[in-house]
C-alpha positions as CSV (number, residue, x, y, z in Angstrom):
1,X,80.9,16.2,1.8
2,X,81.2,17.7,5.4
3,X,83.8,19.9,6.2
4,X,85.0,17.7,9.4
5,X,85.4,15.0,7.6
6,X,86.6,16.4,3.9
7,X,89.0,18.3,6.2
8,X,90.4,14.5,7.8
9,X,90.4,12.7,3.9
10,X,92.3,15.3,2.3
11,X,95.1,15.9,5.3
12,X,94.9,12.1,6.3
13,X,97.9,12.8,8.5
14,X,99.1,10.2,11.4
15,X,95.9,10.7,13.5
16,X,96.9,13.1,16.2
17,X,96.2,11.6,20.2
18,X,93.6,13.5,21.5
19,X,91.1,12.5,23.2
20,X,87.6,11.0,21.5
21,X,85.5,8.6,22.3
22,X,85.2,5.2,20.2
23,X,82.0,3.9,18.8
24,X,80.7,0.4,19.9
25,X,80.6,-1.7,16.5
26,X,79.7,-5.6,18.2
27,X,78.2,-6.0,21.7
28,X,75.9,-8.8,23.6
29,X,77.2,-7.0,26.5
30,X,73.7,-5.3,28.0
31,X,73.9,-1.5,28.1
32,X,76.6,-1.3,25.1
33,X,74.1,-1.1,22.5
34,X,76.1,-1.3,19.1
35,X,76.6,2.7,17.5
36,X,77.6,4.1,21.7
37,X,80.2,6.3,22.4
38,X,82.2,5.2,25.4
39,X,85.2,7.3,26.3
40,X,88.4,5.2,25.9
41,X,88.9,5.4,29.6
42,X,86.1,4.9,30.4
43,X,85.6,1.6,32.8
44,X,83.6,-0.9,31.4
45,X,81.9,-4.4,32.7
46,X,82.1,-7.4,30.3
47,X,80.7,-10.7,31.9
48,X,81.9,-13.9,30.9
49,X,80.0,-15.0,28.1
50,X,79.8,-12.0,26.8
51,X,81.9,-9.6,24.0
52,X,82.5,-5.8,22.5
53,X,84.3,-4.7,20.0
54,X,85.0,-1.2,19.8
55,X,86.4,1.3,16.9
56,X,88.6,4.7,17.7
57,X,88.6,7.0,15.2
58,X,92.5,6.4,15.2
59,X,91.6,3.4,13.7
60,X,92.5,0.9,16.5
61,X,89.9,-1.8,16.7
62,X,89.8,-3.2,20.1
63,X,87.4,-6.7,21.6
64,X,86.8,-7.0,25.2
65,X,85.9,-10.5,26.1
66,X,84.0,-11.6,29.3
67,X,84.7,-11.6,32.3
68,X,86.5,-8.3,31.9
69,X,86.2,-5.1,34.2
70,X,88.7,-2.7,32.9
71,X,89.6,0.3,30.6
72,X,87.7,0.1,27.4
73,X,89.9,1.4,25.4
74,X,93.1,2.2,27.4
75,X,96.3,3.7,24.9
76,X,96.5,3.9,21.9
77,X,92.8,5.7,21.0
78,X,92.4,9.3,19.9
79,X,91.8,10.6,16.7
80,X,89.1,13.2,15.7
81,X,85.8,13.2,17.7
82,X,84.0,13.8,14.2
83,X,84.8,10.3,13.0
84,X,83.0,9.1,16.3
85,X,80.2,11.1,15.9
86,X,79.8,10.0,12.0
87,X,79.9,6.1,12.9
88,X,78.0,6.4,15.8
89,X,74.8,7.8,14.2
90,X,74.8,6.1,11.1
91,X,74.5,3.0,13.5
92,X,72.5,4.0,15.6
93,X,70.1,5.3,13.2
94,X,70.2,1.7,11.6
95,X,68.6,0.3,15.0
96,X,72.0,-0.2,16.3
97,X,71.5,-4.1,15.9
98,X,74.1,-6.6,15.5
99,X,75.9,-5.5,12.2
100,X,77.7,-8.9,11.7
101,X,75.8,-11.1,9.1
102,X,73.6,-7.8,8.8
103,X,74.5,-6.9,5.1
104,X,74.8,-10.7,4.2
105,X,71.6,-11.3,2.4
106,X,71.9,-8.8,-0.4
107,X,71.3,-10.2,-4.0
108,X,74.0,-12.3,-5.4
109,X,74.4,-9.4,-7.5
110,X,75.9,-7.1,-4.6
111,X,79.2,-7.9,-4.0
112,X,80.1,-8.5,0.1
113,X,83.2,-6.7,-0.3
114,X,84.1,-2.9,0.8
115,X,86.7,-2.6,-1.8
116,X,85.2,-3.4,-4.8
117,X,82.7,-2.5,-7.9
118,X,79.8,-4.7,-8.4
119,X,79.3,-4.5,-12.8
120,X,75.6,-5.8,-12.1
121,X,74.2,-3.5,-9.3
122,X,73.6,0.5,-9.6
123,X,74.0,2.4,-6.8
124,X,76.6,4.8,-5.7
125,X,80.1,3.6,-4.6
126,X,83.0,4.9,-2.8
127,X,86.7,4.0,-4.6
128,X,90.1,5.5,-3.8
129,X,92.0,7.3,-6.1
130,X,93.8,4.6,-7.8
131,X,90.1,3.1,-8.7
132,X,88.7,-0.1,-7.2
133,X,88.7,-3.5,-9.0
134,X,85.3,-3.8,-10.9
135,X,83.3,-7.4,-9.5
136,X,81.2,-9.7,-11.3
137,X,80.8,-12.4,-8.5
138,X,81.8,-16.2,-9.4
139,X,81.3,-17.2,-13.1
140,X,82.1,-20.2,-15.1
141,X,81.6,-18.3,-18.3
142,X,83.8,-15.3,-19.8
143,X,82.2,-11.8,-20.1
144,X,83.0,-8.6,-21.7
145,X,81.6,-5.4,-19.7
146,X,81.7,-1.9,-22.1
147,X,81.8,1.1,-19.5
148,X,81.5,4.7,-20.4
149,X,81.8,8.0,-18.2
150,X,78.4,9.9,-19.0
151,X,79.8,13.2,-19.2
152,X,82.9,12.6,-21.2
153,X,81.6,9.8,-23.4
154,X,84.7,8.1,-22.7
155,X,84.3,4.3,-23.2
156,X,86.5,0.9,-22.1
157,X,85.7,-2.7,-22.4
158,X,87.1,-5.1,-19.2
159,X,87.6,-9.0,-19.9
160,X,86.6,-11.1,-17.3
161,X,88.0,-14.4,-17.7
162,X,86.6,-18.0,-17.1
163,X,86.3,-18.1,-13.3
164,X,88.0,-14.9,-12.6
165,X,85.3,-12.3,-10.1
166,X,87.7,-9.5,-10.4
167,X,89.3,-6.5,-13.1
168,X,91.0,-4.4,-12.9
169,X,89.4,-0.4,-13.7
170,X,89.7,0.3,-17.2
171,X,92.3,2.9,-18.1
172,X,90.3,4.3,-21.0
173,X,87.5,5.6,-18.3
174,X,88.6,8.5,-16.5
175,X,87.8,8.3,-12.5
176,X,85.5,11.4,-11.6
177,X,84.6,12.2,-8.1
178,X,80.9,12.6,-8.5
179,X,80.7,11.0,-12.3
180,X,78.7,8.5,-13.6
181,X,79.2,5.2,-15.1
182,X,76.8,3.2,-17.5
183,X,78.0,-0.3,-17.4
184,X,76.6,-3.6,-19.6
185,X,78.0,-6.6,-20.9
186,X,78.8,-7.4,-24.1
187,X,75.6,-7.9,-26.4
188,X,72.9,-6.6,-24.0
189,X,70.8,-3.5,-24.3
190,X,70.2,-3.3,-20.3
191,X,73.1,-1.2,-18.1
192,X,73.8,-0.6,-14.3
193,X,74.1,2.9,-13.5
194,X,77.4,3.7,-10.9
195,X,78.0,6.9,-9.7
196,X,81.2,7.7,-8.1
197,X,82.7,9.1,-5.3
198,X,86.6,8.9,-5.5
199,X,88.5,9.8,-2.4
200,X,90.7,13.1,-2.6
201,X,93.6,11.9,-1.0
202,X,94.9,8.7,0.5
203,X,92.4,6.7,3.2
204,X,94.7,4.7,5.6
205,X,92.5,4.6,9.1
206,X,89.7,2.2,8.5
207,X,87.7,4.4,10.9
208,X,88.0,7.7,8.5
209,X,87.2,5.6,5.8
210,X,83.9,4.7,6.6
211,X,83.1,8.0,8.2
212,X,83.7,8.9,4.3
213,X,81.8,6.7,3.0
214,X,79.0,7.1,5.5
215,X,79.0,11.2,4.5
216,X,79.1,10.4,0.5
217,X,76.3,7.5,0.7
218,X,78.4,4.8,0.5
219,X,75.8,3.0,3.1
220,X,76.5,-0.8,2.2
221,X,80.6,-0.3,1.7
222,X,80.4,1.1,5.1
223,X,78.5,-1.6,6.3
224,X,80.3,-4.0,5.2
225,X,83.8,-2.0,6.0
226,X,82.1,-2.0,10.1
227,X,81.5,-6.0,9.6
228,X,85.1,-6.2,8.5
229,X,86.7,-4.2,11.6
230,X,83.9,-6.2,14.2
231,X,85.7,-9.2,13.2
232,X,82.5,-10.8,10.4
């Protein structure tokens, strides 16, 4: 993880009001391409018709609808220029299209939610200290998952019920920053692998969060976690 931003999970204190710039996260507004870095006083020109939504690394999402000539940003910004920095080249490197609806046409196997675990899809995902909720996606039929922590051996079974999308993280399986997960349902000889990055501390701001997750390779929970904060 990079210092700047280890540094901001672990103290996670009330964001202190300096000044840095937020990162454009949904424009049609010509010359705010989305992944900029406008100061938070900076003056900017929204014709009618047209929208930005902006994110300070305080956390405060901000939308500037058309016709609007005024201080992007205005109070209430601030926040460490790192965040900004973090956001705004992960999206820019991405093309800095239009994120809304960006992410949307992942299998049905990929959950379109920041917050959880998707039992059916390996990859590596971001989950706070308490653990995220593990996600199956809509079923009619009930399904037993068996999960075990490579390096321990540890093992736990989850129950998803008729209907149910969500449980809840077994409490047999430890949660390891950096560990991985083998996870299969009942009866099958085919797992999904999960590796884990669990946050050190508390994440509040939305903004620090997905600079975390942008540093530990969270890509699509970040994604998604921008599409969330633009309003998608």
């Amino acid at each position: 993880m990079k210092t700047a931003v280890l540094a901001l999970v672990v103290s996670l204190l009330p964001s202190l009001a300096l000044a840095a710039p937020a990162v454009v996260i949904k424009s049609t507004v010509s010359g705010l391409a989305v992944g900029a870095m406008v100061e938070e006083d900076q003056v900017i020109d929204v014709p009618a018709g047209a929208a930005v939504t902006l994110v300070t690394p305080a956390g405060k999402t901000v939308t500037r609808s058309g016709p609007f000539n005024g201080a992007a940003i205005g109070t209430g910004g601030g926040g460490d220029a790192s965040v900004a920095r973090t956001i705004s080249g992960f999206l820019s490197k991405k093309g800095g299209e239009t994120r809304v609806g960006a992410v949307r046409a992942a299998a049905s196997r990929t959950a379109d939610d920041p917050d959880v675990i998707p039992v059916a899809a390996s990859g590596r995902y971001c989950a706070p200290q308490g653990g995220s909720p593990l996600w199956r996606g809509a079923s009619d039929t009930e399904e037993t998952y068996t999960l075990r922590e490579v390096a321990s051996g540890s093992q736990g079974e989850v129950a998803f019920a008729r209907g149910a999308e969500t449980v809840a993280w077994p409490a047999a399986v430890p949660l390891r920053d950096g560990g991985t997960y083998l996870v299969r349902v009942k009866g099958s000889v085919r797992s999904s692998r999960i590796v884990l990055a669990v946050a050190p501390g508390p994440v509040d701001n939305p903004a620090v969060r997905v600079a975390w997750m942008i540093d530990q390779g969270c890509t699509r929970q970040a994604d998604l976690l921008i599409e969330r904060l633009a309003g998608g």
